[in-house]
C-alpha positions in Angstrom: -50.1 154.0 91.1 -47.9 153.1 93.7 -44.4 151.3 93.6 -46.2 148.3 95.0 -48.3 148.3 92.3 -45.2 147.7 89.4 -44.6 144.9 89.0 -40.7 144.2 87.8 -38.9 142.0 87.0 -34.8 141.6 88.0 -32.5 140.4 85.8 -28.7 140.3 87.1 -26.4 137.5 88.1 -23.4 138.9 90.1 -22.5 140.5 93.5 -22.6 143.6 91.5 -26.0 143.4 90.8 -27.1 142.8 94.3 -27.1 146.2 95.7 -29.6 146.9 92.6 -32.3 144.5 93.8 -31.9 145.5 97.0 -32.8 149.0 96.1 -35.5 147.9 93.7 -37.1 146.1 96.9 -36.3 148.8 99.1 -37.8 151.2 97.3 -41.4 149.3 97.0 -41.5 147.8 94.1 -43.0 144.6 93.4 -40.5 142.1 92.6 -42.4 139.3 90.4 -39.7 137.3 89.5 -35.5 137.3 89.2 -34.0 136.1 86.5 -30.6 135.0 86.7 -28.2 132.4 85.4 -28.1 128.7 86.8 -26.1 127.7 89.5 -22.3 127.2 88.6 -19.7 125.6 89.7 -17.3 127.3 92.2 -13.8 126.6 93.8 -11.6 123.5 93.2 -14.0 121.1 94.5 -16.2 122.6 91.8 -19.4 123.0 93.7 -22.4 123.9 92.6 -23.6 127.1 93.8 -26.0 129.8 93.3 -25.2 132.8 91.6 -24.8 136.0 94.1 -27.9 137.6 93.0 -30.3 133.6 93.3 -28.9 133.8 96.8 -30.3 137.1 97.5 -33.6 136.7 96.0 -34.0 133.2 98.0 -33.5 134.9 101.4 -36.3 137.6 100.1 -38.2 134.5 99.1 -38.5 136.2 95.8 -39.5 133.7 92.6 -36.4 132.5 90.9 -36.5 132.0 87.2 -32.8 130.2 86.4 -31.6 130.7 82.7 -28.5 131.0 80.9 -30.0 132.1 77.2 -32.6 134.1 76.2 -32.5 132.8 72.6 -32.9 129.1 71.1 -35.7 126.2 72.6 -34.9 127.1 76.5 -34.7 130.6 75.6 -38.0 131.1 74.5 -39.7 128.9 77.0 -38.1 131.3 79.4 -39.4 134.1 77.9 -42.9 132.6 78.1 -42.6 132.2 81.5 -41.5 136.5 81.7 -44.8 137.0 79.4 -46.5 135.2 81.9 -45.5 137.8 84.4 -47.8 140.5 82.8 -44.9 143.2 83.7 -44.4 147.1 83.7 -40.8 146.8 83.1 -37.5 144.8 83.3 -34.8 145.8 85.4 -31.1 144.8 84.6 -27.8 144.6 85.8 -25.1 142.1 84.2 -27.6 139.4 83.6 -24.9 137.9 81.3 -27.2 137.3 78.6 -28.2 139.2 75.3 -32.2 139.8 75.4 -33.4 139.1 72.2 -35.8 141.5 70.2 -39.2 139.2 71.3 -38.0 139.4 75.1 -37.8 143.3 74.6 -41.2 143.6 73.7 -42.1 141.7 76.6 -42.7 144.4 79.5 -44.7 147.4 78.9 -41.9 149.9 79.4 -39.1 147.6 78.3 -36.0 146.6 79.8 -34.1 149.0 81.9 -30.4 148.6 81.5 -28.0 149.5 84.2 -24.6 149.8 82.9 -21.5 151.0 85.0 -19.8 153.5 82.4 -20.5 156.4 80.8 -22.3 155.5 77.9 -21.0 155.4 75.0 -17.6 154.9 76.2 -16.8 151.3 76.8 -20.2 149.2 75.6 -19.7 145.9 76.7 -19.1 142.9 79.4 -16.2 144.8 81.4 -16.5 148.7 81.1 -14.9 148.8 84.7 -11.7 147.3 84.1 -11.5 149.1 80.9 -11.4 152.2 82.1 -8.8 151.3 84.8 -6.3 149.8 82.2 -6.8 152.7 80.1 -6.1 155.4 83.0 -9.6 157.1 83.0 -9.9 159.3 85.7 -13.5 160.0 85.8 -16.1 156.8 85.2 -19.5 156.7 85.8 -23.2 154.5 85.7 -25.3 155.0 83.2 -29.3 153.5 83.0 -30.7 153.5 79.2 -33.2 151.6 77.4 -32.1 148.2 76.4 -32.3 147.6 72.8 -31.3 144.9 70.1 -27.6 147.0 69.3 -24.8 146.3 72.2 -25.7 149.1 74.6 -26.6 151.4 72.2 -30.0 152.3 73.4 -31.1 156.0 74.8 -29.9 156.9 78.4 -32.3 158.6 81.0 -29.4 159.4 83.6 -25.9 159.2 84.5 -23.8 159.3 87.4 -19.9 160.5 87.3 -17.0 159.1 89.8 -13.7 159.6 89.9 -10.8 157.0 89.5 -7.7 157.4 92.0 -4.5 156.0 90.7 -4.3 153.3 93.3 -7.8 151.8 92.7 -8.6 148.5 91.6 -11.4 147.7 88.9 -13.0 146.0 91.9 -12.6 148.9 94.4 -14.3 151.3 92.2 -17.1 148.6 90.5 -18.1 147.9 94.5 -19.2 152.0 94.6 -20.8 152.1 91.6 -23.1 149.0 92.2 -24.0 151.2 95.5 -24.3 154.5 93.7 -25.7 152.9 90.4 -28.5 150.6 92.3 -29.9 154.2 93.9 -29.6 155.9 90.3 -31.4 152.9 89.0 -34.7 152.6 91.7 -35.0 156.5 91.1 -35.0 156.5 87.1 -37.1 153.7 86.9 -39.8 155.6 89.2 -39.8 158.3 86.6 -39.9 156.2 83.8 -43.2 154.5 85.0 -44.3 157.9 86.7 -44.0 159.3 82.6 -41.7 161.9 84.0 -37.9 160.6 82.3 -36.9 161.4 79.2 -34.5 159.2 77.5 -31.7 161.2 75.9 -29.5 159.2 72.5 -26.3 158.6 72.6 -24.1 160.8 71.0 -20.2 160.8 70.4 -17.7 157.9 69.6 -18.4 154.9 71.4 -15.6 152.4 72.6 -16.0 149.1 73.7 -15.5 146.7 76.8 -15.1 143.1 75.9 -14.8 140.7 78.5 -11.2 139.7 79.9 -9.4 136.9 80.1 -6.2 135.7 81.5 -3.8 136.9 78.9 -5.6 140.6 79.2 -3.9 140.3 83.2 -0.1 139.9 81.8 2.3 142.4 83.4 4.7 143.5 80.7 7.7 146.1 82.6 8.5 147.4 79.1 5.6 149.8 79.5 5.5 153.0 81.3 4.9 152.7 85.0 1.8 154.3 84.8 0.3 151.8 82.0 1.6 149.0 84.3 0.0 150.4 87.5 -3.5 150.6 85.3 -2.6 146.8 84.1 -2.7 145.5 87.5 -5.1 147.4 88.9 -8.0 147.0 86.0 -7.6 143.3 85.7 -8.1 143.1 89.8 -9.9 140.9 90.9 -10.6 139.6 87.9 -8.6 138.0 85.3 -6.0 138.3 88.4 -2.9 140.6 87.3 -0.3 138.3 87.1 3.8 137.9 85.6 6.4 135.2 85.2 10.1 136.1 87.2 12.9 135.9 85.3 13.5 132.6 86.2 15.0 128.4 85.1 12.1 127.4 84.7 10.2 130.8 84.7 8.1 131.6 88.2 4.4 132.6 87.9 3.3 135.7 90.7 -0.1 136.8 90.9 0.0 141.0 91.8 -3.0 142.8 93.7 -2.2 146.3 93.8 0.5 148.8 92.6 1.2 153.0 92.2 3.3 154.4 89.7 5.7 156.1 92.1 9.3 158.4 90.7 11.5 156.4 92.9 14.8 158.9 91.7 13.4 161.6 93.5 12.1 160.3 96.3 14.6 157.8 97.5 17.6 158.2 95.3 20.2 157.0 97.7 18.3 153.3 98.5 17.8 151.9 95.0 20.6 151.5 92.2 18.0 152.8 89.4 20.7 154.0 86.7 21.8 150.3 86.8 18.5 148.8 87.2 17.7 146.6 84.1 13.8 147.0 83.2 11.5 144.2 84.9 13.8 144.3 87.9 12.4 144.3 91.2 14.0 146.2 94.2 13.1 146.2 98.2 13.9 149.2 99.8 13.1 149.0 103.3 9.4 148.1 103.3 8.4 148.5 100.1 8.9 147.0 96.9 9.2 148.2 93.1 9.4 147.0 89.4 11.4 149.3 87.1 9.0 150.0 84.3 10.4 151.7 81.2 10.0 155.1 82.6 10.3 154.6 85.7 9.4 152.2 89.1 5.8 150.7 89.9 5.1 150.2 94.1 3.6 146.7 94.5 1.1 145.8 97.1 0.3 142.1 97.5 1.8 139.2 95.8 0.6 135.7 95.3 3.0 133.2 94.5 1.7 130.0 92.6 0.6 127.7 95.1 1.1 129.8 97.8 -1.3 132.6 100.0 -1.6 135.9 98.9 1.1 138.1 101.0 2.7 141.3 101.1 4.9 142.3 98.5 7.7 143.1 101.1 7.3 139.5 103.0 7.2 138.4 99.6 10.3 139.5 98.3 12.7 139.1 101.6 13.0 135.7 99.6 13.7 136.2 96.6 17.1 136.2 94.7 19.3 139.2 93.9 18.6 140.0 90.9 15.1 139.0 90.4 13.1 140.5 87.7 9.8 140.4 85.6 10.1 138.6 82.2 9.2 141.7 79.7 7.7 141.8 75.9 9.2 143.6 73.5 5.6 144.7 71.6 4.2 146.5 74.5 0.4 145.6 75.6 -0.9 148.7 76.2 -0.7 149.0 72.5 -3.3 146.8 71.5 -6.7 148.1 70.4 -9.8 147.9 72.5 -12.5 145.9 70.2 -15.1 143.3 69.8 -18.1 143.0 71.9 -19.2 140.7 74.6 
């Protein structure tokens, strides 16, 4: 059998999983239907709109089936419609929905999970940001056999990436959707060829859940490299964000930051014995935070209500003395737990 002779079917929702079903199609499969989640509404006018991935399958003029459950009434007249399909297998990428044990019976080789860590580190919604806030330096993509347990099924391949310091969740999420759609359309030719071999999982897993606004909180009274990882996992999404030391308090939005040991490099520009933790210091065009440990480089800033800018335009206005409200139980402390 050729590609064109599979016939698949897509399951994803975001950008992420765009570069996926573009590889799927590229590669020659036959795309009989994408599954995705309705359209939403999107910015303050609150318009409906498609999700990434409906986009892209319209403009292949690929059928759409729209659904935000697999489970309950809708669920399961969804899942006739995929038993209609008569398919080989299922291919999918943050769908955003769990696929219950009927829909996994469904195709004849299953559902084909692509999953953007290194299984089983960080099962979950948000294994990306995770391992930024948690200063991994290598992360990965892993495809496995969907199963009824949270991404606990066998894997038939991984790919490894480093993480530099200064990248955002979304910098390194936008590779491995590239790298991970190829890894996908290759393992799923072996796995209908007979050829892969899915491998358990083996080791402790951790786990992912998703984020919300209170995971992007910027506390100074960490060190300056958990602060760094803070900001940088929870970019673009939740949004990294802070409250200045203020009457009545100021809420920033940060995009970017590098742990940087200011004492050595620039001793003579910034008063660091004196500097109070949370305090925030421009020294010719660049700006810091003094974390406990040390001093944080910040990138872009976005006041409330305002553009996003750069963190030295941002600060020529500011107050002497500004600083970044700070927690005394440090975040970095709580435990990574629950599922999606």
């Amino acid at each position: 059998m050729t590609h064109a002779d599979r016939r698949i079917l897509f399951a994803g929702t975001p950008q992420t999983a765009v570069p996926a079903l573009n590889a799927l199609v590229e590669a020659g499969f036959t795309i009989a239907a994408v599954l995705t989640r309705p359209d939403a509404p999107v910015g303050r006018k609150r318009v409906l709109t498609p999700s990434p991935v409906a986009a892209r399958a319209a403009e292949l003029e690929l059928p759409i089936i729209h659904s935000s459950r697999l489970t309950g009434d809708a669920g399961r007249a969804t899942l006739d419609r995929i038993a209609a399909l008569d398919l080989d297998a299922a291919a999918v990428v943050a769908y955003g929905a769990l696929v219950p044990a009927a829909g996994l019976a469904l195709p004849r080789q299953g559902w084909i999970n692509l999953h953007f860590s290194l299984l089983p580190a960080y099962r979950g919604a948000a294994p990306v940001q995770h391992a930024v806030i948690h200063r991994e330096r290598v992360t990965g993509a892993s495809v496995f056999q969907l199963e009824e347990g949270l991404d606990t099924g066998p894997v038939y391949s991984q790919l490894t990436r480093e993480v530099g310091p200064e990248e955002s969740a979304g910098d390194v999420l936008e590779d491995l959707s590239h790298s991970g759609a190829r890894l996908l359309a290759s393992t799923l030719s072996s796995i209908l060829d007979g050829t892969a071999e899915p491998v358990p999982q083996s080791g402790e897993p951790s786990f992912a859940p998703k984020l919300d606004h209170r995971d992007g909180y910027i506390d100074p009274n960490q060190s300056a490299a958990a602060v760094a990882a803070r900001i940088n996992g929870t970019t673009p999404e939740p949004g990294a964000w802070t409250l200045l030391d203020a009457e009545p308090p100021v809420r920033v939005k940060v995009v970017g930051a590098v742990p940087e040991d200011l004492p050595e490099r620039d001793a003579s520009e910034l008063p660091v014995a004196g500097s109070a933790v949370g305090a925030v210091v421009r020294a010719r065009s660049t700006v810091h935070v003094r974390c406990a440990d040390g001093w944080v480089r910040l990138e872009r800033v976005q006041p409330a209500g305002k553009k996003l800018m750069s963190a030295a335009d941002w600060a020529r206005g500011l107050p002497e003395g500004s600083r970044f409200q700070s927690e005394t139980t440090p975040i970095e402390t709580a435990p990574i737990e629950g599922t999606r």
